[in-house]
Phi, psi and omega in degrees: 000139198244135173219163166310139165307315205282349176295152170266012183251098203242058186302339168244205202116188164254154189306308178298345176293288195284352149303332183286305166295304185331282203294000128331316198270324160309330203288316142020266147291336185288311194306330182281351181256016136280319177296305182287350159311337204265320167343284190304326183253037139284154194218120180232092173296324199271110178307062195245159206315308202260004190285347190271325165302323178294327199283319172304334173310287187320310204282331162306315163318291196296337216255332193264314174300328156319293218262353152218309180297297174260033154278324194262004195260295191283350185231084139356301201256010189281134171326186182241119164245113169276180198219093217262151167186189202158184173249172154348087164096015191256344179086030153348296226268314203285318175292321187286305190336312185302303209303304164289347253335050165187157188320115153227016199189118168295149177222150181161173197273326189283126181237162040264185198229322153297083184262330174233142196286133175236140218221094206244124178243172166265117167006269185332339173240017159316321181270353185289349175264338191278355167269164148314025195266013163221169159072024221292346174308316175273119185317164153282134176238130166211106221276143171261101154342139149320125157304158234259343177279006200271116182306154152317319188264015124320312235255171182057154199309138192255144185311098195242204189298351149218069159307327160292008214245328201244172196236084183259142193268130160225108158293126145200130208320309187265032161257170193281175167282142148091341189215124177247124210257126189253126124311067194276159176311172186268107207300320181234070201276188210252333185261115204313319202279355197269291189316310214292325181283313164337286184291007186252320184307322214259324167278012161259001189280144162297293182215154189261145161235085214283128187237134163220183206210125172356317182245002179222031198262012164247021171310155179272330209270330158341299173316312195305314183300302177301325194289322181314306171332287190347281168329321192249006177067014184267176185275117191233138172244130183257126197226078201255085192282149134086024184276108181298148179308145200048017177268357240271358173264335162320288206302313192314293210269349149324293198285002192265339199266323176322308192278319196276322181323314183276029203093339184261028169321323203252035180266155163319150131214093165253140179272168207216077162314145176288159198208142156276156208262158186272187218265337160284013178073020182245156189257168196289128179308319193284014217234320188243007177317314183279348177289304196294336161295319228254290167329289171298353172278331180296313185330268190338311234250099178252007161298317176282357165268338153313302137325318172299292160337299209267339147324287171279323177292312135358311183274324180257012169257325166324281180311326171265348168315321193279335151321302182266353165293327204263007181264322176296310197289337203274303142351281206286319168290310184314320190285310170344314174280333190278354173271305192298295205280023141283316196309300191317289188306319163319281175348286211292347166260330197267346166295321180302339184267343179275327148332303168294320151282012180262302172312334176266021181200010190230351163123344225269322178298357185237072167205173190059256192274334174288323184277320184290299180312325171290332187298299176312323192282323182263347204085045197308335169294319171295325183285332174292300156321287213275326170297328184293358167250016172108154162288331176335296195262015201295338221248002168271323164314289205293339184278012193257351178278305160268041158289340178268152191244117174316167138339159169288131158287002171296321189275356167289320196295330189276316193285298170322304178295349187249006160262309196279007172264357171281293184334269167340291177308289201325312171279341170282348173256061135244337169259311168345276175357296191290335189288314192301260173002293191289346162275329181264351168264348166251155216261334192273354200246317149343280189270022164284335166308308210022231181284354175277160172222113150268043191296304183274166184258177198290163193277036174215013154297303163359270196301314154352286176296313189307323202291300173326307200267328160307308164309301171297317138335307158280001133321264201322309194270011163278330156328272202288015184247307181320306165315285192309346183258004134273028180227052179312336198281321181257062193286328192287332199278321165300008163305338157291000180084105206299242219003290148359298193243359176265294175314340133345279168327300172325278170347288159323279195311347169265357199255005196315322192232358159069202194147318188302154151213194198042205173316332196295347173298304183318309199276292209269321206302288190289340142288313204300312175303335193285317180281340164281348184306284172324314195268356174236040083330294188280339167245335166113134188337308169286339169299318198279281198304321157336287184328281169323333197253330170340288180296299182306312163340289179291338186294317192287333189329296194318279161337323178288281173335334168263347178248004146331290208287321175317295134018283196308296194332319187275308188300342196263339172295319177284339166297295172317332199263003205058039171251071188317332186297342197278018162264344211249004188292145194264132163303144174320142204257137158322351173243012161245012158264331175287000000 
């Protein structure tokens, strides 16, 4: 027997031809069972325009590689499953009944009338079906021929709850070799799981025997189906049932000028005259002859069943190629949003975070509650005094001004946590505000959201930051206990105390780029130089900018780490939606707050 090169079906050769194809044909299957490994672990989380389109895409993609390309990839030689399908009320049921010639699938006016798919072989090919290898979703049933008295509107498994589910098996002697005939539901049946089982059938089909009907061969969702056949190349028989007498060549050259406009010049067509049916609901065998011929010539022929294979398989590996191109792109957008709305959130903590170093560096923290309490704690009227006699004699002035006893410095220490935890919250609801906001204008960061609202920061940040800024606060004065203990020689200076020159410390670091104006330069500006004055006296000029550069460091650490957390809030919905970069998303980087 002689085959085409292009077939994939190759009974002659050389021993080496035929390795050759095997290993072609493994190579094949490994790649396609790699693409739906990759299918399956796609994940598009994100509400963007086209997204209901991509997941149908995907989820069809996987069910037509299950359910045909690779069963018909790993078994070449595998029988032919034609696939009766259709529209509503078109005689499905009626025609495979003809087509075997006796009741073996119910008919009748109630509709839909096909609930559950019956899958009728020839004996001999009972086993390529009788496994899960095509159809693997659906269980097996396996159905008893009808008695030859049993009506149509009898006949076949009645349908019970898992008719969507299941397969009923019918061996039977007059179907043909090589081609096994499926009864499927009604492509636009009233019931969702009925279209949905239509459409999972019809894409495990080999060649379709598409049955329409006088009044229903121009419908759209019928078209829809033949066009998809088109697309994919597959072998289509056109079954134009149910035709009144004498239209039947008008209407006929109608759907033939229809199918070829649309691609299907080379589909099958036989008309199917209306005919009354005998007392079993079956219609006249000589009605359906040319069909049940046409069938059987597939039978005979296995160059021409070979053809077929390789047509439609070509074609619907084709048709998911264009599938998985538009699912990639579908990919590269999801991640592009998932970038943007990481960017967004990003943005609106690192301006908060840009904020915040300015207030902790520009002088903006030594006003209000903080400049009265630093004031009450050095004296400002004395530090000035003693400036008005030069700096020359300044580190003698101030140690004899602090021989005295100054305020606590505990109450600067207080007046700092309770400026720099306003500052902080503020700009941390303030960046919520901007992320929330910039989230809520895009439809994938909308529904990432839903009805919460993260405008604000969470209600235990407050104590978070106070916890935070004590904590940083005892930083410091482990900074200045650390420093102070190889400066025993100046031991008079420390009569202020770590408390003291750590608060001191503070000071310095908010006062880093000035800022100030008006009086307040005299005031908050001119003690803060007085107290770095005081601290490289007592550690030395470079110790002091260290100390200082130190300090501002862990202050700023802290701030990253509390708007982190905030941060999080957004970035882990999105982590949580499978948009794996967003865990992996990087934090503001610490030098762009320094």
């Amino acid at each position: 027997m002689n085959h085409s090169d292009s077939s994939p079906l190759h009974d002659s050769g050389s021993s080496d031809d035929k390795n050759a194809s095997a290993s072609e044909q493994a190579a094949a299957v490994g790649l396609l069972e790699n693409v739906r490994r990759e299918l399956a672990a796609l994940e598009l989380p994100l509400a963007l325009p086209d997204v209901s389109q991509a997941r149908s895409a995907a989820a069809s993609s996987i069910g037509q590689l299950d359910d045909y390309i690779l069963p018909r990839w790993r078994s070449l030689e595998a029988p032919l499953l034609a696939v009766v399908g259709g529209s509503t009320g078109a005689g499905k049921s009626t025609l495979v009944n003809a087509l075997v010639g006796h009741p073996v699938t119910r008919s009748g006016a109630i509709r839909p009338t096909t609930r559950q798919p019956i899958l009728l072989h020839n004996p001999n090919d009972a086993p390529w079906f009788n496994s899960s290898r095509v159809l693997p979703t659906l269980h097996r049933i396996q159905g008893e021929l009808v008695k030859s008295n049993t009506p149509a509107s009898r006949a076949g498994a009645a349908p019970d709850a898992s008719a969507m589910t299941s397969l009923v098996l019918v061996a039977d002697t007059n179907v043909p070799c090589g081609i096994a005939i499926l009864d499927a539901p009604d492509v636009d049946s009233i019931s969702d799981d009925n279209r949905q089982l239509a459409g999972q059938l019809l894409a495990a089909a080999d060649l379709w025997l598409f049955v329409t009907s006088a009044n229903r061969y121009a419908d759209a969702v019928p078209w829809k189906l033949l066009l998809d056949a088109a697309s994919r190349d597959i072998t289509v028989a056109v079954i134009f049932g149910r035709v009144p007498l004498g239209a039947e060549q008008e209407i006929a050259a109608d759907l033939q000028q229809m199918l070829t406009r649309e691609g299907l010049s080379g589909a099958q067509l036989f008309v199917v005259p209306e005919a009354p049916l005998d007392e079993l609901g079956m219609l006249p065998a000589d009605i359906v002859a040319p069909i049940n011929t046409w069938l059987a010539s597939i039978s005979e022929d296995a160059a021409g069943r070979a053809e077929i294979v390789r047509r439609t398989l070509n074609g619907t590996v084709r048709s998911l190629a264009g599938k998985v191109e538009m699912l990639s792109q579908a990919v590269q957008a999801q991640h592009d949003a998932g970038e943007q709305l990481i960017e967004d959130v990003e943005a609106a903590f690192a301006d908060a975070a840009a904020r915040i170093n300015k207030a902790t560096s520009d002088g903006t923290l030594l006003r209000g509650e903080v400049l009265a309490r630093w004031q009450d704690f050095v004296g400002t009227g004395e530090f000035f005094r003693a400036l008005e006699n030069g700096i020359g004699r300044l580190r003698d002035r101030i140690g004899a001004f602090f021989k005295g006893q100054p305020a606590p410095a505990v109450k600067v220490e207080v007046a700092i946590e309770t400026g720099l935890q306003a500052v902080i919250v503020d700009q941390g609801g303030r960046a919520a505000e901007d992320a929330d906001q910039r989230w809520r204008s895009d439809p994938a960061g909308r529904q990432l959201l839903g009805i919460d609202d993260l405008s604000g920061v969470s209600a235990d940040f407050p104590d978070e930051v106070a916890a935070e800024i004590r904590a940083w606060q005892g930083e410091v004065m482990a900074l200045i206990r650390a420093e102070g203990a190889g400066k025993r020689s100046q031991a008079r200076w420390l009569s202020l105390g770590v408390n003291g020159l750590g608060v001191i410390l503070m000071i310095v670091v908010f006062s880093f780029t000035g800022g100030l104006t008006g009086a307040e330069v005299g005031i908050a500006g001119g003690t803060a130089v007085v107290g770095q004055k005081l601290l490289e006296a007592i550690f030395g000029e470079d110790a002091v900018r260290r100390l200082a550069h130190e300090a501002k460091e862990a202050l700023d650490a802290r701030c990253i780490d509390l708007l982190e957390r905030q941060k999080r809030r957004f970035l882990d919905r999105l982590a949580a939606s499978g948009q794996r970069n967003a865990g992996a998303a990087s934090g503001y980087s610490r030098r762009s707050i320094s």
